[in-house]
DRENNU-420765 format. One line per 3 residues: for each residue x, y, z of C-alpha. Coordinates in steps of 0.02 Angstrom, whole numbers. Layout:
<kepas>
X:Y:Z; ... $
</kepas>
This chain:
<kepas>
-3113:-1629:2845; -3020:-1762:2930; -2839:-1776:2926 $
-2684:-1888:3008; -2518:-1898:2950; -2500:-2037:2858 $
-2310:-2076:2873; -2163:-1985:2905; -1976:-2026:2848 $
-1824:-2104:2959; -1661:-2060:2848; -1570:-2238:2867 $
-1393:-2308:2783; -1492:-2443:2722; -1631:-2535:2687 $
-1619:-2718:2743; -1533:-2659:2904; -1671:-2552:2944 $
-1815:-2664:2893; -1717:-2804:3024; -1740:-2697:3161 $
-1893:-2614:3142; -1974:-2779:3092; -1888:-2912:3161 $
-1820:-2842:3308; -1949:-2718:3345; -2097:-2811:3267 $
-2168:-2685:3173; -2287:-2745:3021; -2205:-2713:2846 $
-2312:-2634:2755; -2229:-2624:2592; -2069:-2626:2489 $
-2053:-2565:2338; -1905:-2579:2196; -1922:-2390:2122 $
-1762:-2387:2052; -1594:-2492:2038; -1541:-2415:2222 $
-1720:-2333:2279; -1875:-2431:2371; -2017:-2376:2457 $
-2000:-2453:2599; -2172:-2436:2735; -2170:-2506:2925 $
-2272:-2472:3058; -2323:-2538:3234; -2452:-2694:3219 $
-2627:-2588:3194; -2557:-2398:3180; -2632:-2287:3050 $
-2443:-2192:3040; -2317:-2286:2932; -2137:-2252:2951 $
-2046:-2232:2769; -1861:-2288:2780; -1779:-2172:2662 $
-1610:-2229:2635; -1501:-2085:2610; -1442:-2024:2435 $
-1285:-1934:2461; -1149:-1822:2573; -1296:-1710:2649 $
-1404:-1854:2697; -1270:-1969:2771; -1262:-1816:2894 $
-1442:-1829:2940; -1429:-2013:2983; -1476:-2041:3170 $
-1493:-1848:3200; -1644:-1802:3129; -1689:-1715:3286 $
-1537:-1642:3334; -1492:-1779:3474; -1675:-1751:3575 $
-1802:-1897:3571; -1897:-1878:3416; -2007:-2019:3385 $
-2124:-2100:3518; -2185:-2274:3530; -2336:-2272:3630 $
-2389:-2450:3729; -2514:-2526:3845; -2407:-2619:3954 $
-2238:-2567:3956; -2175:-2678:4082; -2210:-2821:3956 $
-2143:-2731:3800; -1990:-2673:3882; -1922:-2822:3929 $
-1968:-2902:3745; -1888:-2778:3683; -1718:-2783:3801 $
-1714:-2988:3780; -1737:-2950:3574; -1573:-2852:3587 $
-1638:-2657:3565; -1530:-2537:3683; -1596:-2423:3795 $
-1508:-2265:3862; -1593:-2285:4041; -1688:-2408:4180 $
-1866:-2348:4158; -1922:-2227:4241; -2102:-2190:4313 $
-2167:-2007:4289; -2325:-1900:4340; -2380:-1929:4149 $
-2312:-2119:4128; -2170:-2259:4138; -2045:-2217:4004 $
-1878:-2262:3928; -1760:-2196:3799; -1698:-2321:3664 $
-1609:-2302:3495; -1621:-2364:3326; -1462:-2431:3262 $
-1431:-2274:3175; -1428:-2178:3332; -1612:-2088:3325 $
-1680:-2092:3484; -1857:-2144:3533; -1968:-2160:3696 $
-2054:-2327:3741; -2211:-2229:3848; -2351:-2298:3919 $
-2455:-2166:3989; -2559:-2144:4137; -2755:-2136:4086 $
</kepas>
């Protein structure tokens, strides 16, 4: 049997705000959206020719609010892998995302820490083959 995770779910405040960044800022592909409800969409992105999809749950509620930008627990939890970082950092620094750090160069890669608006952090990585 062959398996992959197919998407996983970023808790965010809401959905326009989050498709702007991940799509237009970002430049993720948006995959789908969704009216399930009068205040629920499914709501897909994902980087241009990834299998994973990112669903943009907007959150329902006291207990969710709480989860917004802390999924992890304030560690890097999501990882956006590239083939030339040097080239997709700076896109990404002139398109307005902010990163925590200069990049750094590691035995395993070049690497910098970014958020989402929301506060959940993420590594740009490009590593060493």
């Amino acid at each position: 049997m062959t398996t992959h995770i197919s998407a996983f779910a970023v808790v965010v405040p809401d959905y326009d705000v989050a498709i702007a960044f991940y799509v237009g800022t970002l430049g993720f592909d948006l995959i789908e959206d969704t009216q399930q409800s009068p205040t629920k969409r499914w709501v897909l992105v994902a980087p241009k020719g990834a299998q994973t999809r990112i669903l943009l749950a907007k959150a329902d509620g006291p207990v969710q609010d709480q989860a917004i930008g802390n999924q992890t627990g304030g560690r890097v939890g999501f990882f956006l892998n590239t083939d030339n970082f040097a080239k997709d950092y700076a896109k990404m620094k002139a398109a307005g995302v902010m990163f925590e750090e200069d990049p750094r160069h590691e035995s395993y890669g070049s690497v910098a820490v970014f958020c989402d608006p929301f506060g959940n952090r993420w590594d740009l990585l490009q590593l060493v083959r």
